[in-house]
N, C-alpha and C positions, 0 to 999 in steps of 0.2 A: 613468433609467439613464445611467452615464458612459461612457466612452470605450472602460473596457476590456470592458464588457458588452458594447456593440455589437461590439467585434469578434470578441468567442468568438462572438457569434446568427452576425456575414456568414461566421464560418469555417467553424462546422459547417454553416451552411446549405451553401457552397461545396464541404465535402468528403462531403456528403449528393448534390451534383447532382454530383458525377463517380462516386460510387459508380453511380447512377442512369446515367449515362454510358458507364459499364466494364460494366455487367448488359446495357443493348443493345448495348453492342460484341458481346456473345458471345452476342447473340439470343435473351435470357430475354424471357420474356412481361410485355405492360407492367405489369400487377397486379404482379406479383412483383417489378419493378423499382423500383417508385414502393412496396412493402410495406419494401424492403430499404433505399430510401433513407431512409424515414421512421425505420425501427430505427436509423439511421444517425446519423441527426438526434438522435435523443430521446437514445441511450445518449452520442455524444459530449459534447452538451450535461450530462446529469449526473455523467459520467464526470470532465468538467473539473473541477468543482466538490468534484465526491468526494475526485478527485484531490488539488487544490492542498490542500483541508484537509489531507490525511495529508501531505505535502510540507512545510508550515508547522508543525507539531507540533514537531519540534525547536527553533523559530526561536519562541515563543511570546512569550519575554523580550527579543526585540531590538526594534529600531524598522521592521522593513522593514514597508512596506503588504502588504495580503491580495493586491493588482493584481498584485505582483510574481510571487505565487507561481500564481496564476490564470495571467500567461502562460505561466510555464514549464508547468505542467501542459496548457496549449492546447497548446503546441509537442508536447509528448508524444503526446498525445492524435491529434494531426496525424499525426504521426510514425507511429506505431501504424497508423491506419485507413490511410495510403498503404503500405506493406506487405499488410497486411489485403486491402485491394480489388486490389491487382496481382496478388496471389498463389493466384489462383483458374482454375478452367478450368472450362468447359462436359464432363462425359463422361457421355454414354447418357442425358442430359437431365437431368443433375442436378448443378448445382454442387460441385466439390469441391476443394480445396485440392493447389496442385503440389507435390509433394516437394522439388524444389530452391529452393521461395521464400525470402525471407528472411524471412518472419513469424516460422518455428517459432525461427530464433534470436532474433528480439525479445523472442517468448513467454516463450524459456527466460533470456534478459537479463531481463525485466523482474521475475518470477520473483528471479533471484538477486541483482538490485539490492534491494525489496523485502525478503529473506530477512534481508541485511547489512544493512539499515536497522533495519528491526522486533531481531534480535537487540543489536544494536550500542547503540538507544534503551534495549531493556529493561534488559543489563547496566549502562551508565553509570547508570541512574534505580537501579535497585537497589541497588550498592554507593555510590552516592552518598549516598542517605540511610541506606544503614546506618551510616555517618557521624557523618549528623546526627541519628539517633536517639541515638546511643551519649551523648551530653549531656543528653539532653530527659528531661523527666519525662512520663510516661502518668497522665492524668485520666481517670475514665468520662465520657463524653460523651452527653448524652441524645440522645435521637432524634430528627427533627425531619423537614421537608420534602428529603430530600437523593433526588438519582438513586441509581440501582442499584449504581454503583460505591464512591460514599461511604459508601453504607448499609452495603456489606461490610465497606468498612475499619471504622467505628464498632463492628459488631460482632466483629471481629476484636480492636480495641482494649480495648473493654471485659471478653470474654476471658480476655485477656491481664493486664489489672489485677485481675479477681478473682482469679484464680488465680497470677498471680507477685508481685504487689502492685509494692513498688519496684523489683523487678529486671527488669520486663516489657520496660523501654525496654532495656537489655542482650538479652535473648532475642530482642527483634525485629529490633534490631541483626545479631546476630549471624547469625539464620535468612534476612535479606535478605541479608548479605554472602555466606555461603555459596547463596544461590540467585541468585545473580551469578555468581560462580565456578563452579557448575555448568552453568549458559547459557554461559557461557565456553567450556566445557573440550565440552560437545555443540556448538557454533557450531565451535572449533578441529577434533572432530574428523569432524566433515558437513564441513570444506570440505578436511580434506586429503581423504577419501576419496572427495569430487566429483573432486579433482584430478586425483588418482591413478586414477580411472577412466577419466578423460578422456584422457590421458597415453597410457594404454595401449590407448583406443579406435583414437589417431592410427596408435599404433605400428603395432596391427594390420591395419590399411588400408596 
């Protein structure tokens, strides 16, 4: 294990023993505090990991290391779980969440950073290769050992060649540039009407 291993295990260990920490500030029962720090432990620890993959997916073709994107996801992840643990109170013996924390804005950041990422990836990969199909030729492609997601395009492709023959690479062209531009034009209007809700939530207050 390298350098940057060890220090995701001492961080989430370390943000597992204050969680553990903040549960007996507020006089939960030890079972229940040492149950919470362990969820604590396991989910940060996978989370980071889950994390930096979706994080590096844009960055596939560059040279940066996986370590890079592993801290920035620990940093999150940190970031995340000290909101998470502060933002809690003991009421009628049952843990519950303060209305004024900052978590539920993390929640709803993390949320809308997420939403712009995942939209923003799909349109660029979509009308990008509508593109680069608009030059290519479509072959039927036999079947072979491929994942779930290959396996689609292959049959997709194949398809598309029986039934349009030479003009398939045009069609498929075409039907990704327009489902770009439709991602587009639902993303353009989900964020004025987030906007303008929001706008007028302030107004109202």
């Amino acid at each position: 294990m390298n350098f940057t291993g060890y220090t995701i295990l001492f961080s989430v260990f370390l943000i597992s023993i204050y969680d553990f920490y903040i549960l007996r500030k507020m006089k939960v029962a030890i079972s229940k505090c040492f149950t919470g720090s362990l969820i604590t432990l396991i989910l940060s620890f996978f989370g980071t990991s889950f994390l930096s993959v979706l994080i590096s997916m844009p960055f596939e073709n560059t040279n940066l290391k996986h370590e890079n994107f592993l801290i920035i996801a620990l940093i999150l992840v940190l970031i995340f779980n000290f909101y998470r643990i502060n933002g809690r109170k003991v009421s009628k013996g049952k843990i519950r969440r303060e209305d004024k924390s900052g978590f539920n804005n993390i929640i709803i950041g993390l949320i809308i950073i997420f939403s712009i990422f995942g939209f923003s990836f799909f349109i660029f990969t979509t009308i990008k290769y509508s593109f680069v199909l608009w030059d290519q030729t479509l072959i039927p492609i036999e079947f072979g050992n491929y994942g779930l997601g290959e396996s689609v395009i292959v049959i997709i492709n194949n398809i598309l060649v029986s039934i349009l023959g030479t003009f398939s690479n045009k069609i498929a062209s075409i039907c990704l540039f327009l489902l770009g531009m439709s991602a587009f034009g639902i993303f353009c209007i989900s964020g004025y009407t987030f906007l303008q809700n929001s706008i007028l939530k302030k107004r109202k207050k």
